[in-house]
LUMPA-327357 format. One record per atom (N, C-alpha, C, O): atom name; x negated, y, z. Coordinates in steps of 0.05 Angstrom, whole numbers. Atoms other than C-alpha are relative to their C-alpha. Layout:
BEGIN
CA;X;Y;Z
...
! end
This chain:
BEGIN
N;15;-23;-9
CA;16;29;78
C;-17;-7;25
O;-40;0;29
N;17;14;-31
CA;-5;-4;148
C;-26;-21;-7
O;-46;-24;7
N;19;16;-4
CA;-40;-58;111
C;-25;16;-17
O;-48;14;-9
N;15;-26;8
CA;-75;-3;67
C;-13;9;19
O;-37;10;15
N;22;-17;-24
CA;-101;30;131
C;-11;-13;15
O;-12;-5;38
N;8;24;-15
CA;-134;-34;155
C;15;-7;26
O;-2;-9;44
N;-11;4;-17
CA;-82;-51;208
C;11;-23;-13
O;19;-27;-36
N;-4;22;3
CA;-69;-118;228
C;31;-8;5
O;39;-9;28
N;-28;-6;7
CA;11;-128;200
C;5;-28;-5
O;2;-44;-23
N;-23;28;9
CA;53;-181;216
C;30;6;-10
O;47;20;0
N;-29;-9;22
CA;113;-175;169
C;26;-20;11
O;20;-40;24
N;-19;22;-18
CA;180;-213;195
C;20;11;-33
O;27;34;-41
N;-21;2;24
CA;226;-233;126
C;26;-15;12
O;21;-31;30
N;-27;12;1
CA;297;-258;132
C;-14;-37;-14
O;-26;-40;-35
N;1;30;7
CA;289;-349;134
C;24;10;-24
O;42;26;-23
N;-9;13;14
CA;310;-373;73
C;-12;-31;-22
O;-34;-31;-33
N;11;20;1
CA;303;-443;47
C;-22;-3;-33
O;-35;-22;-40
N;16;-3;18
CA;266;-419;-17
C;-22;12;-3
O;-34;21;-22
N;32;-15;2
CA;206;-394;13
C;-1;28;-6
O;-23;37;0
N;-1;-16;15
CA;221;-335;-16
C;-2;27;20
O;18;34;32
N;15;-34;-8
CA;183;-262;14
C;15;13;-5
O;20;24;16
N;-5;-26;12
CA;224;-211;-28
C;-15;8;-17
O;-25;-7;-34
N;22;-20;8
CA;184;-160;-53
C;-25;-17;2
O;-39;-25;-16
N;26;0;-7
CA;131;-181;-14
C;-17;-21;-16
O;-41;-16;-19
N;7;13;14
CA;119;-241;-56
C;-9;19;-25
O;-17;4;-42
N;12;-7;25
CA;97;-188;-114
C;-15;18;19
O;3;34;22
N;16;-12;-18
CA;49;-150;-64
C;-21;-9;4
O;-28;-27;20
N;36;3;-9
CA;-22;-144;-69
C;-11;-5;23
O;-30;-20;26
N;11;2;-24
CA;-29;-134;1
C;16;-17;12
O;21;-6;34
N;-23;15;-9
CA;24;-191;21
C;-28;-20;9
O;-27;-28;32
N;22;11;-17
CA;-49;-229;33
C;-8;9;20
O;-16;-6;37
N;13;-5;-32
CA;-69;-184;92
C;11;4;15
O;6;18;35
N;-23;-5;-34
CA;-10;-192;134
C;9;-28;6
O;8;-49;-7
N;-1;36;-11
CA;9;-253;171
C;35;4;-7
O;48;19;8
N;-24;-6;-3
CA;81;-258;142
C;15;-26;9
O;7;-48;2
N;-8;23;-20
CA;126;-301;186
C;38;11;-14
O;50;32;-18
N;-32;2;7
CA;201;-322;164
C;16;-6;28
O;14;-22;47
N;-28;-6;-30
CA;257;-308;217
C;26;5;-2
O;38;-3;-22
N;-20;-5;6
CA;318;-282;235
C;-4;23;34
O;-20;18;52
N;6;-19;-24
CA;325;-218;294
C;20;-17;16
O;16;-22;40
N;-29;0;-18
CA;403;-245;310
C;-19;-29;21
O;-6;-33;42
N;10;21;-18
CA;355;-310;347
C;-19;11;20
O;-41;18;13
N;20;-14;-3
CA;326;-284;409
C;-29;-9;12
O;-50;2;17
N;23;14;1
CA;285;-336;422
C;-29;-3;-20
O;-52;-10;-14
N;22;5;17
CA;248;-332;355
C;-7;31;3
O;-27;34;-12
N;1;-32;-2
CA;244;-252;369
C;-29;0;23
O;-50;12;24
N;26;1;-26
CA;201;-275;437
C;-21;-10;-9
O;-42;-4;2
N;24;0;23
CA;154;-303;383
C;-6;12;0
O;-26;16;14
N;12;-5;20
CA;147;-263;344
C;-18;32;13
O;-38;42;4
N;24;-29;-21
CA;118;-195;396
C;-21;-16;14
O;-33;-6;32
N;29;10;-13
CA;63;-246;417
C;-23;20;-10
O;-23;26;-34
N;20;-9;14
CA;1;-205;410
C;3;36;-8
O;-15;52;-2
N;-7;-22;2
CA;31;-139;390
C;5;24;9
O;24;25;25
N;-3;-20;-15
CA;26;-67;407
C;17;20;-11
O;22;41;0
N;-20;-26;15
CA;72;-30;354
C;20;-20;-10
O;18;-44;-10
N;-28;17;13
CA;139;-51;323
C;13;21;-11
O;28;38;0
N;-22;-9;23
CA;169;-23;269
C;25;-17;-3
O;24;-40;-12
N;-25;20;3
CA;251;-40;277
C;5;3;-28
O;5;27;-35
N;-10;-9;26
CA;271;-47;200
C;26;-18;0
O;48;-8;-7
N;-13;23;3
CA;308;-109;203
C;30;3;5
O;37;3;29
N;-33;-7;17
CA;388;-97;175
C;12;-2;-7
O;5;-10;-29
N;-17;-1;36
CA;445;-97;134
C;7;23;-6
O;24;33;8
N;0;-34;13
CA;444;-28;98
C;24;-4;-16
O;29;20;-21
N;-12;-1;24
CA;497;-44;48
C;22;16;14
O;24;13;39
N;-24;-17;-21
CA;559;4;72
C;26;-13;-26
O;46;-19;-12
N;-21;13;16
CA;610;-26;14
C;2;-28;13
O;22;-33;26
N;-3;28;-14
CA;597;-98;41
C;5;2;31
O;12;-19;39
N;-8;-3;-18
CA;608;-75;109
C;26;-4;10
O;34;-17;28
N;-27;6;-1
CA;680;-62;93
C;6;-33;-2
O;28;-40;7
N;-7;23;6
CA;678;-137;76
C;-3;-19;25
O;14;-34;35
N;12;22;-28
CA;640;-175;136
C;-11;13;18
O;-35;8;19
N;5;-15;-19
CA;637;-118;200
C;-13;-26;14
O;-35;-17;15
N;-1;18;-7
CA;624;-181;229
C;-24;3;4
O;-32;14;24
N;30;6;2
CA;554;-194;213
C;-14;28;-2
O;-38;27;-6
N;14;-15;-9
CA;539;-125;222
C;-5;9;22
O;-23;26;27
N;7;4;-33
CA;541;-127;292
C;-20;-17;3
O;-43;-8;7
N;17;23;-7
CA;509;-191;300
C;-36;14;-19
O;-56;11;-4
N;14;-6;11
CA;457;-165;258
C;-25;20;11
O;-48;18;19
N;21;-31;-8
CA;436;-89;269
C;8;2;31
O;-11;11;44
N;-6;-6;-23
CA;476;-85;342
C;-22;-31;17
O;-43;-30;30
N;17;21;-19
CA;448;-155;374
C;-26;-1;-9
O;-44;-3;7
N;21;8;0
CA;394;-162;337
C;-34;21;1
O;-58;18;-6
N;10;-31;-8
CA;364;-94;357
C;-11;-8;40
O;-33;-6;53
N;4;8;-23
CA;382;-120;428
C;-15;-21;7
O;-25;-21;29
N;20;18;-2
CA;341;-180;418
C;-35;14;-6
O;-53;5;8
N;21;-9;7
CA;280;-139;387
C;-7;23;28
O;-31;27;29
N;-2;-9;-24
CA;287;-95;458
C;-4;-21;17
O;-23;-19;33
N;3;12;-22
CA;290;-143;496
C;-25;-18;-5
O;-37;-21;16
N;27;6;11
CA;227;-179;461
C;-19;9;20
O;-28;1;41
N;20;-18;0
CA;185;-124;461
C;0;4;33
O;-22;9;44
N;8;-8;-31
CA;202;-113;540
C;-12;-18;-3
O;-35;-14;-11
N;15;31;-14
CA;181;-181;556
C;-30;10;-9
O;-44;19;9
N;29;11;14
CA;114;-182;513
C;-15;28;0
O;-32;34;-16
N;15;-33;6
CA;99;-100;538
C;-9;12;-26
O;-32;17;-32
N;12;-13;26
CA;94;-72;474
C;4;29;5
O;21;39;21
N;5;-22;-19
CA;72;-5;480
C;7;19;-15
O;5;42;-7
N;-22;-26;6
CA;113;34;431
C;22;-19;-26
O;13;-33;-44
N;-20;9;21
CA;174;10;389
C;17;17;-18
O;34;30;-5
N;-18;-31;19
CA;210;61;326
C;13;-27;-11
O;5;-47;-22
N;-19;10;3
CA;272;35;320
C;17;19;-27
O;25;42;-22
N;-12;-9;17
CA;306;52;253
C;30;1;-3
O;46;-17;-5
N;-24;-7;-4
CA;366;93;254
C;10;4;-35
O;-2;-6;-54
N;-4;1;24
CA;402;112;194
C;16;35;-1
O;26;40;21
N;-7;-21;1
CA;429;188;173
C;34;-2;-5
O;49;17;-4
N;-27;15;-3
CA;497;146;165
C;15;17;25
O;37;28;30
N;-15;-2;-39
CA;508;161;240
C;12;24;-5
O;34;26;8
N;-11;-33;-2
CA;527;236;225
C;14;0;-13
O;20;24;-15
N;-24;1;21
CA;576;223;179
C;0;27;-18
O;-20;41;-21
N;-2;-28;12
CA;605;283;137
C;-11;27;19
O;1;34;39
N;10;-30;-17
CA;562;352;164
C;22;13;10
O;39;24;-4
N;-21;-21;-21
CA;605;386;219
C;-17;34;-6
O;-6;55;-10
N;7;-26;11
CA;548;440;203
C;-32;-19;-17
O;-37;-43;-18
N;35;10;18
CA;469;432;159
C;-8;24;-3
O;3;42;-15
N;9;28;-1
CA;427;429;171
C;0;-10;26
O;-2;2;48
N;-4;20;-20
CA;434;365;210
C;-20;-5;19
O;-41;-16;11
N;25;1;-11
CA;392;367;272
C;16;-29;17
O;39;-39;16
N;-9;26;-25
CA;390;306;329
C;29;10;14
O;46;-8;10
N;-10;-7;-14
CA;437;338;368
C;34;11;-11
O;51;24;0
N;-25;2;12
CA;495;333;314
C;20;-25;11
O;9;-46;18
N;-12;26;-7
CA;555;284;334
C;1;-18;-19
O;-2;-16;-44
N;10;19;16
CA;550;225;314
C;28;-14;-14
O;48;-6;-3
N;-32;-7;11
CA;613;205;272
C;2;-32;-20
O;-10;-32;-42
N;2;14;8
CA;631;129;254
C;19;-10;-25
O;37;-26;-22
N;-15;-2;17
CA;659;132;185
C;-2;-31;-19
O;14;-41;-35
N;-9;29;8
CA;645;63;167
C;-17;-18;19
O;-33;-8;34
N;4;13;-13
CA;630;-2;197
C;-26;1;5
O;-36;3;27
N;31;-2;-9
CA;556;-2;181
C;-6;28;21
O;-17;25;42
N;9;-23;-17
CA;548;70;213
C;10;-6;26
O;-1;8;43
N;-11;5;-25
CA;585;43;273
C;-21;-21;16
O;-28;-17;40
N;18;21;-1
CA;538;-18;277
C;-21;14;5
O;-31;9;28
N;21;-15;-17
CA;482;29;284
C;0;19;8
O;-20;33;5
N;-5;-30;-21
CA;507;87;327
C;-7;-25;18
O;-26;-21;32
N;3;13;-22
CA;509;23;370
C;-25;-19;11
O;-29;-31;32
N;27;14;9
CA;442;-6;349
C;-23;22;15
O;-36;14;34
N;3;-21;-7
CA;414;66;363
C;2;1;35
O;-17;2;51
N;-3;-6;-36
CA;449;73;438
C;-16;-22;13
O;-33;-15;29
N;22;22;-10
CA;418;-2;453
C;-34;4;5
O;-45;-3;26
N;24;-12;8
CA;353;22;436
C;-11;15;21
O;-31;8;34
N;4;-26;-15
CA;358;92;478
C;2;-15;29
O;-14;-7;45
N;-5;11;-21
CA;383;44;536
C;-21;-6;5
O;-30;9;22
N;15;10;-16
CA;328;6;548
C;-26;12;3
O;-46;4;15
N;19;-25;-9
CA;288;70;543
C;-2;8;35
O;-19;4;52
N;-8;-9;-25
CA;321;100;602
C;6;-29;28
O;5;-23;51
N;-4;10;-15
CA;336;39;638
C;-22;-17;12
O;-27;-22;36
N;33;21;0
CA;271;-5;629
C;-23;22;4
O;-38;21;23
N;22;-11;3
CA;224;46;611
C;-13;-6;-31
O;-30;11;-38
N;3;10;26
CA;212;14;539
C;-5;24;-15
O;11;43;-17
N;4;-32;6
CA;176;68;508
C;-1;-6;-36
O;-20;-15;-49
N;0;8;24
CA;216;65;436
C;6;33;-12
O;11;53;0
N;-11;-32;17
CA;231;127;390
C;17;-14;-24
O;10;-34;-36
N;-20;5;20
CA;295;126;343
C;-5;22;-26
O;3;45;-31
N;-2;-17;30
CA;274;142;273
C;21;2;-11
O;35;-19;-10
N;-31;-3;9
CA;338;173;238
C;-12;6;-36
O;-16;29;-41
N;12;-6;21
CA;310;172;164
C;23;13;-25
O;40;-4;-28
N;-23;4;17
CA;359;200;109
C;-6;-11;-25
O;-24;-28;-27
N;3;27;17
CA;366;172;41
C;-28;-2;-16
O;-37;14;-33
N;34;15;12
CA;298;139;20
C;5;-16;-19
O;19;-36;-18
N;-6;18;27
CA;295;117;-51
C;-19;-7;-5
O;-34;-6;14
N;16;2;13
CA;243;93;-98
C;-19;-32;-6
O;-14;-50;11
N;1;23;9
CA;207;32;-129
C;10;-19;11
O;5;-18;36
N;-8;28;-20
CA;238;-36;-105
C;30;3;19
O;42;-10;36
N;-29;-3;-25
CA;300;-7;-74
C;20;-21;-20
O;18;-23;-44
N;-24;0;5
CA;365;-42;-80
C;15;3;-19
O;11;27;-21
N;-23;1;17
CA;419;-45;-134
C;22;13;11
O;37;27;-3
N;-24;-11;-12
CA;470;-25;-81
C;-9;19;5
O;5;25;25
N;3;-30;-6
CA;434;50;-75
C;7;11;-24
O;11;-2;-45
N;-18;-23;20
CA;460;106;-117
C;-16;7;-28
O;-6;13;-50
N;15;-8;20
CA;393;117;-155
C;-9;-16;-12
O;-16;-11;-35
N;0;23;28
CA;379;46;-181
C;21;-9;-11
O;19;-23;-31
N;-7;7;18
CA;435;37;-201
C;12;20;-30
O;21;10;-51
N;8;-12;22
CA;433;101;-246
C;-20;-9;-25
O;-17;-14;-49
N;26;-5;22
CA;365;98;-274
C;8;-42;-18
O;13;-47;-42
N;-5;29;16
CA;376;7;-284
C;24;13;-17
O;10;23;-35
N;-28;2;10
CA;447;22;-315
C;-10;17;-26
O;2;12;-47
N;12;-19;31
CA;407;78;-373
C;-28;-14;-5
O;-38;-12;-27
N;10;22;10
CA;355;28;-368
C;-1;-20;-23
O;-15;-25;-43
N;-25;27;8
CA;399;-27;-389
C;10;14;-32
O;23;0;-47
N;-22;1;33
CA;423;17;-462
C;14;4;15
O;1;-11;31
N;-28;-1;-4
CA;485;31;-428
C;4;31;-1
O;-8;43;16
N;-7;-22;8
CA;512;100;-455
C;23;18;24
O;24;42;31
N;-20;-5;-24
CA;571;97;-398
C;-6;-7;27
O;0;-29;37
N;0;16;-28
CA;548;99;-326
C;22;7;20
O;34;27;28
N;-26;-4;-24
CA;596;80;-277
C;-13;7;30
O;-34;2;40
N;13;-6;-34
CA;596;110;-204
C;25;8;7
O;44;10;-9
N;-21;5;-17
CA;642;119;-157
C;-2;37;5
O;-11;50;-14
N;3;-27;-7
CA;646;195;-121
C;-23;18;-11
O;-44;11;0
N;24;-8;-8
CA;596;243;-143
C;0;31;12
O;-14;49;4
N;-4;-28;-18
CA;609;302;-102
C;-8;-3;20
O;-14;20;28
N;20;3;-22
CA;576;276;-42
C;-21;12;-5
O;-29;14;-28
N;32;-10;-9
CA;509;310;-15
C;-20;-16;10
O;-17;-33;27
N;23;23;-13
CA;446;277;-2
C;-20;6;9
O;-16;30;3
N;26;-1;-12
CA;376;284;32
C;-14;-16;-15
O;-10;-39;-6
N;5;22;12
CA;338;245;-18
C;-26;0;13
O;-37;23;14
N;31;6;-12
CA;269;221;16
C;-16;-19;-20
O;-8;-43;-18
N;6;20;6
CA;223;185;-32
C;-22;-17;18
O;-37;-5;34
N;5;16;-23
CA;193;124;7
C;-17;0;7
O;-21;-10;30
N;28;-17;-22
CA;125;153;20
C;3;7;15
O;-2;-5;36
N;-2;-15;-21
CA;142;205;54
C;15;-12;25
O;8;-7;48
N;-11;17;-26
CA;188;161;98
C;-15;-9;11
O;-17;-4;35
N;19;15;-13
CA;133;116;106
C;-14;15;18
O;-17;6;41
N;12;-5;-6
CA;94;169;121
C;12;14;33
O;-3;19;52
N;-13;-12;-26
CA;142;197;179
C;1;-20;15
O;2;-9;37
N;-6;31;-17
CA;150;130;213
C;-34;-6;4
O;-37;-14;27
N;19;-3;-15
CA;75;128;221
C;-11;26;16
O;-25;24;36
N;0;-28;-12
CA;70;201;241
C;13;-2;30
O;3;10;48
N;-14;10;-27
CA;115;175;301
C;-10;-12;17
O;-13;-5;41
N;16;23;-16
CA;80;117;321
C;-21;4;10
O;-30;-9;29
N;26;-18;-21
CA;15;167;337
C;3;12;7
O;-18;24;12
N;-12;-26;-15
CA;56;220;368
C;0;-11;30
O;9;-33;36
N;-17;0;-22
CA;59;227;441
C;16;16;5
O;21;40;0
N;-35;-24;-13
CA;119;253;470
C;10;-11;-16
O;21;5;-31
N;-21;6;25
CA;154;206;419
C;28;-23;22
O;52;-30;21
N;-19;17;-27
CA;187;164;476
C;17;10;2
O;18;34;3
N;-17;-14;-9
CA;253;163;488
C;15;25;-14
O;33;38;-3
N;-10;-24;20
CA;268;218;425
C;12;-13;-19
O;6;-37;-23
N;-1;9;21
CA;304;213;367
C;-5;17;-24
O;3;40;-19
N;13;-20;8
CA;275;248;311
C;0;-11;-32
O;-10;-32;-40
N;-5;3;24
CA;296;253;237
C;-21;9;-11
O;-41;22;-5
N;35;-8;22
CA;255;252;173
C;24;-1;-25
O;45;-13;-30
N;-18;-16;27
CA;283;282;113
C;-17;30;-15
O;-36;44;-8
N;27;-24;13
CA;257;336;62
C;20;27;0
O;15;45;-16
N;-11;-23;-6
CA;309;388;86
C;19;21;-25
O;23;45;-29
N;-4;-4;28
CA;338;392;21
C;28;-9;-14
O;20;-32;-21
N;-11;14;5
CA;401;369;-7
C;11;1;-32
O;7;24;-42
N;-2;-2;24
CA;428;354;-82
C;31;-18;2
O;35;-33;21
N;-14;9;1
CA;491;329;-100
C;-4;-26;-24
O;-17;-23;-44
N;5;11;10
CA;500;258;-125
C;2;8;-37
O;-18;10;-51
N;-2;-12;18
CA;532;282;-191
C;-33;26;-18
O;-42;23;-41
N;33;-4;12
CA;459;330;-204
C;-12;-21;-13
O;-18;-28;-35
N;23;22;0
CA;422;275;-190
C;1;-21;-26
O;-19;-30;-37
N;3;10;25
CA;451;237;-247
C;-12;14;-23
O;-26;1;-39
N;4;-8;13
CA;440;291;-284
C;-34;2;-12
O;-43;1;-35
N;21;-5;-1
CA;375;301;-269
C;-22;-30;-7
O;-42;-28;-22
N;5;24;9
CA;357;221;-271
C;0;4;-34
O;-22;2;-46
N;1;6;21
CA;382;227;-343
C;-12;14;-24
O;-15;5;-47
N;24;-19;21
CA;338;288;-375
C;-16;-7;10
O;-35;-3;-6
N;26;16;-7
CA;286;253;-334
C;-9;-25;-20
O;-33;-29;-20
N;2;22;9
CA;290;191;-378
C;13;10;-27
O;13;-5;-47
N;1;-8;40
CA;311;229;-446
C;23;-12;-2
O;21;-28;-21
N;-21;10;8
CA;382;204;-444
C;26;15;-18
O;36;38;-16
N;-32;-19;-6
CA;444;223;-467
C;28;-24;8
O;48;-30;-4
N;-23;10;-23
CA;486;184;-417
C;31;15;8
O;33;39;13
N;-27;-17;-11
CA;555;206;-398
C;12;-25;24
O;12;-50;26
N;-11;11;-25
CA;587;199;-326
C;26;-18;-5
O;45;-7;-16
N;-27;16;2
CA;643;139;-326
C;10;-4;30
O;-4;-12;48
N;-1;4;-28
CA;681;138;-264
C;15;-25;7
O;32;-35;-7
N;-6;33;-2
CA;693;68;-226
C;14;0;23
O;2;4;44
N;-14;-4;-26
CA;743;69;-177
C;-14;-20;30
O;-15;-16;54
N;9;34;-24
CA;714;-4;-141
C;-22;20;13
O;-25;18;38
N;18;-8;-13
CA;659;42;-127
C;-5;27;22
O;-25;38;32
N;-8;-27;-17
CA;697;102;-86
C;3;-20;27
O;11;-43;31
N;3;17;-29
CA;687;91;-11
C;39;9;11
O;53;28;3
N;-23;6;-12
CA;755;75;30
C;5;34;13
O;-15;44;24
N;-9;-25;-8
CA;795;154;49
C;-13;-8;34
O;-12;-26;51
N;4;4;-30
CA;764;176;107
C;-27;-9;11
O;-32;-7;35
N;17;15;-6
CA;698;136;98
C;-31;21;-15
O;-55;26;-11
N;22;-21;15
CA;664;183;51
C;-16;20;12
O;-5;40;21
N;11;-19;-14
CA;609;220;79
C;-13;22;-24
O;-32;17;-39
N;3;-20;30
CA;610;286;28
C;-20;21;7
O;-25;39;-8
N;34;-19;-7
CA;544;322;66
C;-19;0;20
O;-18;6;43
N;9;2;-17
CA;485;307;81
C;-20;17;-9
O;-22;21;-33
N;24;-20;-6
CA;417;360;104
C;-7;-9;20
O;6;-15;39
N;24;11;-24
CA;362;338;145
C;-7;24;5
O;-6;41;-13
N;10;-24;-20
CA;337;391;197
C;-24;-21;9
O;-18;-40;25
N;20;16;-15
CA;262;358;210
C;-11;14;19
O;-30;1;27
N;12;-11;-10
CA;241;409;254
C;-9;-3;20
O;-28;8;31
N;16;8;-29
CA;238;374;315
C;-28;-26;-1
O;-47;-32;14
N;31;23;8
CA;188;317;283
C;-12;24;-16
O;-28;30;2
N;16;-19;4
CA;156;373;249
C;-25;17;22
O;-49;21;22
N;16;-5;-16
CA;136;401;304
C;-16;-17;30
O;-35;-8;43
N;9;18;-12
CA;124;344;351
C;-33;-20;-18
O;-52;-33;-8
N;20;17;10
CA;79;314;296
C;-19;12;-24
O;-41;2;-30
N;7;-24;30
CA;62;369;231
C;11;-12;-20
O;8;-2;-43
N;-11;11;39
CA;101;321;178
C;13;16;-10
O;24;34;3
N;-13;-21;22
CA;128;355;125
C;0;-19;-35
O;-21;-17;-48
N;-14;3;20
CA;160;320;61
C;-32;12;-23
O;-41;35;-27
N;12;0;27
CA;108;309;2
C;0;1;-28
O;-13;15;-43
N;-13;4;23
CA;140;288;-55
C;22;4;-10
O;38;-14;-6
N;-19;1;-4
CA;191;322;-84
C;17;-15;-17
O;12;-39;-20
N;-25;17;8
CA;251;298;-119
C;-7;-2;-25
O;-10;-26;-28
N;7;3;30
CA;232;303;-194
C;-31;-18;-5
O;-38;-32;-24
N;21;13;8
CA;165;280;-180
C;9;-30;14
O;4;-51;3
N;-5;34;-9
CA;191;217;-132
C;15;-17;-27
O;10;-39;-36
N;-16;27;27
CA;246;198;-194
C;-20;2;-20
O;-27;-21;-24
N;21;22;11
CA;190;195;-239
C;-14;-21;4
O;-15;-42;-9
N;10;30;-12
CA;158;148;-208
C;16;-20;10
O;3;-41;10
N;-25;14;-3
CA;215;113;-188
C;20;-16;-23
O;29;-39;-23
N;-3;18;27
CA;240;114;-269
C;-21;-18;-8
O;-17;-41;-17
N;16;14;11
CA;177;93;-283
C;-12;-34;6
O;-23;-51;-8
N;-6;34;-8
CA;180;28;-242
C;20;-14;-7
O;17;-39;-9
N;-22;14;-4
CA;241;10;-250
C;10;-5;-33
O;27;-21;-41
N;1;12;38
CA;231;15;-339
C;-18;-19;2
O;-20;-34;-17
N;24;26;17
CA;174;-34;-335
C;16;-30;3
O;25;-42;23
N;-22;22;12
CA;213;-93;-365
C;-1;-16;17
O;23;-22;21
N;0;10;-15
CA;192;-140;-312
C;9;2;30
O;13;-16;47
N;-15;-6;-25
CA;219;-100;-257
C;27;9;-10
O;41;16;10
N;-32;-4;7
CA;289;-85;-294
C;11;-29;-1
O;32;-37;9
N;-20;24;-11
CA;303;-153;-297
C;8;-16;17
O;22;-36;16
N;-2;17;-30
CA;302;-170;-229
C;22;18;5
O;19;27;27
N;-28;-17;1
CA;372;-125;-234
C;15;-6;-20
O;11;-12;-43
N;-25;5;24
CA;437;-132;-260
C;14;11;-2
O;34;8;12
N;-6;-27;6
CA;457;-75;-285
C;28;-1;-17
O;38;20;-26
N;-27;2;16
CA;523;-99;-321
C;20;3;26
O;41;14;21
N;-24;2;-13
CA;560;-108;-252
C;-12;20;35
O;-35;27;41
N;-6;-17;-23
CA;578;-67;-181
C;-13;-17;17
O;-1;-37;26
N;12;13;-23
CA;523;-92;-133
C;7;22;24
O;6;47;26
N;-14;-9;-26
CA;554;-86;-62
C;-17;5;16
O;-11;13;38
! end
């Protein structure tokens, strides 16, 4: 979307020794951005990489909340240090606004919804703990430096190119795939589904706000559906007749389950006029419809429990 609006976008991918972009390697516009291979947890290569730069988008993560339980480890080092390295960058090299990406994780199960900033923040698994503390780092060197960053809190953003380990590819791949039985883990949880426009579009809505310093300010379509719908709705979207199979490997640890989430945008609403475009029937179309074109299903593996 940045390199769409003629802005000059340096992209920062996770080093690995196969060259290998991601996505970005199938991206038209992957020519008009200078993309540079890294890592955040180094913060030497971090003082690189804000040479020149006046905005910074934090994305850089481990999102997976099942693998969390496995290696808390590297989600510190990750989203907590390597947050603190991208802070501490950006001081050095004055960059003159930084949106640091939070996650709607932080609020755990709704105490009330809808969920405004000013809900507690509630660490029900390791990843959400990892960035409540990713988050406070952030707000620190707001208040302490002056680092004029804003903490985007986005809730869940789906749609082409996501993940295997989110809830809605691995629906739509798994009735993709022929498979009559989809497995899933809980579906009685609540969700905020954002398709990834509109995210996009809130995360630049930020970055031309003033008064965004120093705030933290959710983006969500104020809306919530339960996972269980959502299959439903995935599967008369795509003409199925699917039936729910339930998979225990894929129920989160007692206690870890966050069973409601509602975005309250009203304070980026009114700091900036965003407002949620796309809604949920029209994002999973477009969403099934990427994710049937045979070339993009097989880059998924829809037979087994991606973590």
């Amino acid at each position: 979307m940045l390199a769409a609006r003629g802005r000059r976008v340096r992209a920062l991918v996770q080093y690995n020794s196969f060259n290998s972009w991601g996505w970005l390697d199938r991206s038209p516009r992957a020519k008009d951005m200078d993309v540079v291979a890294g890592d955040v947890r180094d913060p030497h290569f971090c003082r690189q990489l804000m040479r020149d730069v006046d905005t910074v988008f934090h994305l850089a993560a481990l999102i997976a909340i099942p693998y969390s339980y496995v290696a808390p480890d590297s989600y510190i080092d990750t989203n907590v240090k390597g947050t603190l390295n991208i802070c501490q960058a950006a001081l050095d090299a004055g960059v003159k606004r930084v949106i640091h990406t939070s996650t709607s994780e932080v609020y755990g199960t709704a105490q009330y919804v809808p969920i405004d900033e000013k809900h507690p923040l509630q660490p029900q698994s390791p990843y959400s703990a990892s960035k409540i503390g990713a988050d406070q780092i952030a707000l620190s060197f707001h208040h302490a430096f002056g680092l004029p960053v804003t903490v985007a809190r986005p809730f869940n953003t789906y749609g082409p190119r996501q993940s295997a380990r989110a809830v809605i590819p691995t629906i739509i791949s798994q009735i993709a795939a022929g498979r009559r039985s989809i497995s899933l883990g809980d579906t009685t949880p609540t969700r905020d589904f954002n398709y990834v426009e509109d995210t996009c579009r809130g995360f630049l809505a930020i970055a031309g706000a003033d008064g965004a310093a120093g705030e933290v300010l959710n983006i969500g379509s104020d809306t919530e559906i339960s996972i269980g719908d959502t299959f439903a709705l995935i599967n008369e979207l795509m003409g199925g007749d699917a039936e729910l199979a339930h998979d225990a490997q894929r129920v989160r640890p007692a206690g870890s389950e966050v069973f409601r989430l509602r975005c309250d945008s009203r304070k980026l609403r009114e700091l900036t006029g965003f407002q949620s475009q796309v809604d949920l029937r029209e994002g999973l179309s477009r969403t099934i419809a990427w994710f049937t074109e045979p070339d993009n299903l097989k880059a998924y593996k829809a037979d087994i429990y991606n973590v």
